[in-house]
C-alpha positions as CSV (number, residue, x, y, z in Angstrom):
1,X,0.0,0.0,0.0
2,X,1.5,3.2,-1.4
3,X,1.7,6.2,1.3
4,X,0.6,9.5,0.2
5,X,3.4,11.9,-0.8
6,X,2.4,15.4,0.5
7,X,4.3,18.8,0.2
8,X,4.7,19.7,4.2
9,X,5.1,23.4,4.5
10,X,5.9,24.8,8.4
11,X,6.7,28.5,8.7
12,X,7.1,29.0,5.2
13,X,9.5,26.5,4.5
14,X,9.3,23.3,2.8
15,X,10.0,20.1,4.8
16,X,11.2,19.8,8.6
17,X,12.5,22.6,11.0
18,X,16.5,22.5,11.8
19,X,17.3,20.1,14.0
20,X,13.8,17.8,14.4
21,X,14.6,14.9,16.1
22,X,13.3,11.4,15.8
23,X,11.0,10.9,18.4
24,X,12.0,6.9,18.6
25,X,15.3,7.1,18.4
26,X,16.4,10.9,19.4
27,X,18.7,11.3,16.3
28,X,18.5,13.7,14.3
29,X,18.0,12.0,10.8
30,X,13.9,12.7,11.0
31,X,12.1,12.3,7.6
32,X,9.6,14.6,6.6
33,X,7.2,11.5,5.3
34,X,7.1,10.2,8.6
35,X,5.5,13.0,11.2
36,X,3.1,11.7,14.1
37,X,1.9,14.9,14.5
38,X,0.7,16.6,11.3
39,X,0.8,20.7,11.4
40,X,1.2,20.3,15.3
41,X,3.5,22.3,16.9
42,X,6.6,21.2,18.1
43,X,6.8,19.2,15.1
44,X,7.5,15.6,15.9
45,X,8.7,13.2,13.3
46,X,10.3,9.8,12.9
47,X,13.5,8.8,11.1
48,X,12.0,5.6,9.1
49,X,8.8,3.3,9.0
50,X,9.7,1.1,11.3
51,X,10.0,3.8,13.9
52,X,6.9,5.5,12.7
53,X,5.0,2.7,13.3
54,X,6.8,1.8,16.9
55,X,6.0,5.5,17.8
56,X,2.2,5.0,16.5
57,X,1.9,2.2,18.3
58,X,3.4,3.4,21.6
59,X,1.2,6.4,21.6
60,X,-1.9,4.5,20.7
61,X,-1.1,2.1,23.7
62,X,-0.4,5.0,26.3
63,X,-3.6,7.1,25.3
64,X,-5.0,3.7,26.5
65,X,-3.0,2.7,29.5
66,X,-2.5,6.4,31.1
67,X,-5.5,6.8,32.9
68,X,-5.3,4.0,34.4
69,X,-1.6,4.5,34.9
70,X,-2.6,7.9,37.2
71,X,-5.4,6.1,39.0
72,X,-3.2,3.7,40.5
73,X,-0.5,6.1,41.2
74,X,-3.4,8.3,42.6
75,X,-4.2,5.5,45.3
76,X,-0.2,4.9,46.2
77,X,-0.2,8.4,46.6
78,X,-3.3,9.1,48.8
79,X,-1.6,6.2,51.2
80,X,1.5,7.4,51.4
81,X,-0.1,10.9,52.4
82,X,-2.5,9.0,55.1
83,X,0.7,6.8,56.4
84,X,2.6,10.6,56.7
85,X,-0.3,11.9,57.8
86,X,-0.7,10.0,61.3
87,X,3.2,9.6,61.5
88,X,3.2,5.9,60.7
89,X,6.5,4.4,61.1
90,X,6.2,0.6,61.0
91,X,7.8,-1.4,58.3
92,X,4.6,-1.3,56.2
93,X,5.4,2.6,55.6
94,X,7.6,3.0,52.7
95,X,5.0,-0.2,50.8
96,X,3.3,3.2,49.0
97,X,6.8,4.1,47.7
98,X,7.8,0.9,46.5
99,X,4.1,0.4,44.6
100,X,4.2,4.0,42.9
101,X,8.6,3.1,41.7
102,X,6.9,-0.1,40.6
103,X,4.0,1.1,39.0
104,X,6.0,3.7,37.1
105,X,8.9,1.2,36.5
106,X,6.4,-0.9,34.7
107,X,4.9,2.2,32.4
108,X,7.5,4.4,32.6
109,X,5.0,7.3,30.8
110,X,5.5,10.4,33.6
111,X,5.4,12.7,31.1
112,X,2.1,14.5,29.7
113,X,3.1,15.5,26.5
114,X,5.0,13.3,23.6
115,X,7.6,16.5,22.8
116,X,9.5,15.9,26.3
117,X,10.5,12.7,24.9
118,X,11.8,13.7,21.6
119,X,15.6,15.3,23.2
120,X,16.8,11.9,23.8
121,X,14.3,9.2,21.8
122,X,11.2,7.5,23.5
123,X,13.7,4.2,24.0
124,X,16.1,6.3,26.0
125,X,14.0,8.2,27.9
126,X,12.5,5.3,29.0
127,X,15.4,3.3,30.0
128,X,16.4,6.4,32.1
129,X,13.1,6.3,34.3
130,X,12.6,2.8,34.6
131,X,16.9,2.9,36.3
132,X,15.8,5.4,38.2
133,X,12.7,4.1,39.6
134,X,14.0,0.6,40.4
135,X,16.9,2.5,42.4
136,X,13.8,4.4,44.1
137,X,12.3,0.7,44.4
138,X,15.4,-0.2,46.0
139,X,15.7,2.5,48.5
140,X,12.3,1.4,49.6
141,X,12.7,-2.0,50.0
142,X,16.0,-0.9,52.3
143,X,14.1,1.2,53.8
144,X,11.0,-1.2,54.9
145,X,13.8,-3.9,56.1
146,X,15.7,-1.1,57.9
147,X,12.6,-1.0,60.2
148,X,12.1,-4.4,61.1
């Protein structure tokens, strides 16, 4: 199936901005036949198919998964708050801490908008908060047997 070949025009000029990154990948080698985000600004484009299509399906997947994503870190949240609230300190206390590293370790999506991804490349990005919340996860689990 042939994809449509369409003149892109943004600010006057034909094809991509200087220096538009691949939103996959975070190089920047992005093709002006592959943009997610037609005539939205910041532009955010892809470098081939294969990464247009990873990028589609990502995004189809989190506009899915995210509210459910903040409900449950909602509820992780609003226990942590009630165990700080009445000065908990028993080894159960840092469980809320462990679930949200977890949680977000598992769907590493903390940011609202794609463009915060695109300095570095979805894959990156993601690596980077799913090491930093296990390290989080780890502190936690220290920190429950600490108490015992």
């Amino acid at each position: 199936m042939a994809k449509k070949q369409r003149k892109l025009v943004y600010n006057g000029h034909k094809g991509l901005p200087v220096g538009t990154r691949c939103i996959w990948c975070g190089e920047q080698t992005a093709d002006p036949a592959y943009i997610i985000n037609p005539g939205g600004n910041p532009l955010m484009a892809c470098c081939c198919e294969d990464h247009f299509q990873k990028t589609n399906t990502f995004v189809r997947r989190d506009n899915k998964i995210r509210p459910v994503f903040y409900v449950v870190l909602f509820v992780f949240v609003a226990i942590d708050l009630v165990m700080i609230g009445y000065n908990m300190t028993s080894r159960y206390a840092y469980l809320p801490l462990l679930g949200i590293a977890l949680t977000v370790c598992a769907w590493p999506s903390v940011f609202t908008h794609y463009q915060f991804y695109v300095r570095l490349g979805l894959v990156k990005t993601r690596r980077i908060i799913r090491i930093i919340m296990l390290c989080i996860a780890v502190l936690a689990l220290a920190s429950t047997l600490s108490v015992m």
